[in-house]
C-alpha positions in Angstrom: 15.2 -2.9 -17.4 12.8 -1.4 -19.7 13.3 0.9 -22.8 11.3 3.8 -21.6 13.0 6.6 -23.6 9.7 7.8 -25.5 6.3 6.7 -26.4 3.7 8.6 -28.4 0.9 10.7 -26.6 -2.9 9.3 -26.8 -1.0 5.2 -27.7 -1.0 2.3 -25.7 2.4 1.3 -25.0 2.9 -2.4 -23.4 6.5 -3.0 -22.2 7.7 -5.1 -19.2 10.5 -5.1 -15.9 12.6 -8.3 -15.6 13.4 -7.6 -11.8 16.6 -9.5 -10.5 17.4 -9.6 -7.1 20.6 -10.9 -5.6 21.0 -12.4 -9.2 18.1 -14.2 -9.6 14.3 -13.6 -10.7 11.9 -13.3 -7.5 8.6 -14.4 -7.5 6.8 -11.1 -7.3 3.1 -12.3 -7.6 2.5 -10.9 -3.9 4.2 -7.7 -4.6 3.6 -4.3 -6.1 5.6 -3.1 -9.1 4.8 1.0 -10.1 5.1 3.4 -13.3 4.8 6.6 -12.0 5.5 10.0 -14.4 5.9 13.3 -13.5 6.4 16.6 -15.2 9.5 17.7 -12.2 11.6 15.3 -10.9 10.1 16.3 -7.1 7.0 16.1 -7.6 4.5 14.0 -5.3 3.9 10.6 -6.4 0.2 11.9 -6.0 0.5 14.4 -8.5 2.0 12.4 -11.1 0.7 12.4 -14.2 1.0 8.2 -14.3 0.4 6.4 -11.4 -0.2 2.7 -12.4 0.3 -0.6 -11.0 1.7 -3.3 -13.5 0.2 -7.1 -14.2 2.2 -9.4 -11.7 0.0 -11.8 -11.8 1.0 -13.7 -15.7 4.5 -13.8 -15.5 5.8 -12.6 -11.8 7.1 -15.8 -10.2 9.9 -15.0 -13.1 10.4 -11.9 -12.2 8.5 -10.3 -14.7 6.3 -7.0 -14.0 3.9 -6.5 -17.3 2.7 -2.6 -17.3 0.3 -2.2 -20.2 -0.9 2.3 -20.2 -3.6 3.0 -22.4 -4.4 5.6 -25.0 -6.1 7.5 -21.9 -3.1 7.2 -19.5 -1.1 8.5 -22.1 -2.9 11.4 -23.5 -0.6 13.8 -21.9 1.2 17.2 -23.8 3.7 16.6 -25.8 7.2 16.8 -23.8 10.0 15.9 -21.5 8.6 14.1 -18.1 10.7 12.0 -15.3 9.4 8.5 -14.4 10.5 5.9 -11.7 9.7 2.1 -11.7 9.3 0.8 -8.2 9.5 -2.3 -6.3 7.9 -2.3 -3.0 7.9 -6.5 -1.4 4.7 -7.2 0.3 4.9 -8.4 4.3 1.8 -8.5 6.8 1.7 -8.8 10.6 -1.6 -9.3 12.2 -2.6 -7.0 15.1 -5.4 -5.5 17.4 -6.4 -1.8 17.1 -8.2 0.1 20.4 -11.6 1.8 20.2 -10.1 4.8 21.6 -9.0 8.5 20.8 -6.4 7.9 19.0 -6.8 4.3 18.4 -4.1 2.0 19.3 -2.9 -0.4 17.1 -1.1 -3.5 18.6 1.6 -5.7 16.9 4.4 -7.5 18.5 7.8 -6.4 17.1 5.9 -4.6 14.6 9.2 -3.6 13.3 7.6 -0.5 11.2 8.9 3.4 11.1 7.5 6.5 11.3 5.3 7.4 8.3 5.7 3.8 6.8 2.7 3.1 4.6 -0.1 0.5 5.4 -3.5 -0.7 4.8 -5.7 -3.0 7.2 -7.4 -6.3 5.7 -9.6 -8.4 7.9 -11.8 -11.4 8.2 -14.4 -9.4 10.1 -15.0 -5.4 10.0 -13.0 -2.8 11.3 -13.6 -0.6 13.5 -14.9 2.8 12.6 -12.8 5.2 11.3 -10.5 2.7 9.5 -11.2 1.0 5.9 -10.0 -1.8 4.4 -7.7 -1.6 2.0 -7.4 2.2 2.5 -3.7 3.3 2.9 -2.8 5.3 6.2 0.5 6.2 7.7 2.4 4.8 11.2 2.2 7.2 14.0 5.5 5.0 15.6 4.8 5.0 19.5 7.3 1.8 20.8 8.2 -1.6 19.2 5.1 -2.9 20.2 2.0 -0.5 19.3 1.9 2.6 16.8 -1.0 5.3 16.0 -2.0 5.8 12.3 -2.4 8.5 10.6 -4.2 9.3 6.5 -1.3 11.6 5.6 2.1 11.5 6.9 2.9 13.4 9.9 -0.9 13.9 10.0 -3.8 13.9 13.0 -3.9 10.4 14.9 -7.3 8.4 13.9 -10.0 7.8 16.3 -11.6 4.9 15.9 -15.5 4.3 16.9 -18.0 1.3 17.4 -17.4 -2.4 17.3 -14.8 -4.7 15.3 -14.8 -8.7 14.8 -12.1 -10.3 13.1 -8.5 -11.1 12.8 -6.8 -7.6 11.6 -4.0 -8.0 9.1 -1.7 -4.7 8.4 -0.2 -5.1 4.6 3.0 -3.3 4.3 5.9 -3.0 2.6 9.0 -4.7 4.3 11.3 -3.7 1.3 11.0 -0.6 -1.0 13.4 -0.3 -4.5 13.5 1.9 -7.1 14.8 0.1 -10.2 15.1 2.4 -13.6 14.3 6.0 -13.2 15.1 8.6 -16.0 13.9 10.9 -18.6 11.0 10.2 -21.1 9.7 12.0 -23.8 6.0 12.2 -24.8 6.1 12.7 -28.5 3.3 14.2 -31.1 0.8 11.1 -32.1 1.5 10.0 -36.2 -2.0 10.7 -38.1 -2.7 9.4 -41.2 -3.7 11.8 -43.8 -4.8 9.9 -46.6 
């Protein structure tokens, strides 16, 4: 795992996540691998302080998650924060979603749970109400179908107009958290010469 037990405020710091899985080093170019900090330990992953998404693309089909924070993403006060490194394994289903109030989406044996996270891709639009690539929130209704929602436990979506495509839902079949701990956010060296 990494060595995450300080870095310098207003620095870029580079460091990388060998993941193993059941002993051996998955491809995880599909995947999403995140730093997140935050001051209290419960606090929402949308108020943390870093939210970032590391480089899977060079060196995931070893395994290897790249997270490179700039001086910007680091230019937080000096102190003691939590921080989690997660691992969520990409799956997709395609499905059908209703024009109706709420919409209805459609997706044999979805398999999904109540306030699981998605977002729709597509090879035509979507219908209004819905963008791609925009996260939103199962509304579980049976095996089959399922409401969504933009926050969890939140309003059902209607959706509006036309659609053309094939609908994909992204998801993630498989959620880890692999380090999480304390890190301190230390003063920035200056040179006074």
């Amino acid at each position: 795992m990494a060595d995450l037990s300080s870095f310098y405020e207003g620095t870029t710091k580079v460091f990388s996540v060998t993941i193993l899985h059941n002993g051996a080093a998955p491809n995880i170019i599909s995947d999403t691998v995140r730093f997140i900090v935050k001051k209290n330990l419960s606090d929402a992953d949308a108020s943390a302080l870093i939210n970032t998404t590391a480089d899977v693309t060079t060196s995931g089909s070893s395994g290897i998650a790249i997270f490179t924070l700039s001086s910007e993403q680091t230019e937080i006060a000096v102190g003691t924060y939590y921080y989690e490194i997660t691992w969520g394994i990409s799956a997709t289903k395609t499905g059908t979603i209703s024009i109706a109030n709420p919409a209805i989406v459609t997706c044999n044996s979805h398999g999904l749970s109540n306030n699981q996270r998605i977002n729709f891709t597509t090879t035509g639009t979507l219908p209004g109400g819905l963008t791609v690539g925009t996260n939103y929130y199962v509304d579980y209704i049976d095996t089959n179908t399922f409401h969504v929602t933009a926050t969890p436990d939140g309003d059902n979506i209607e959706t509006t107009g036309t659609q053309t495509g094939t609908h994909t839902l992204n998801y993630f079949s498989s959620y880890y958290v692999l380090q999480s701990s304390k890190v301190e956010v230390l003063e920035k060296l200056t040179d006074n010469i």
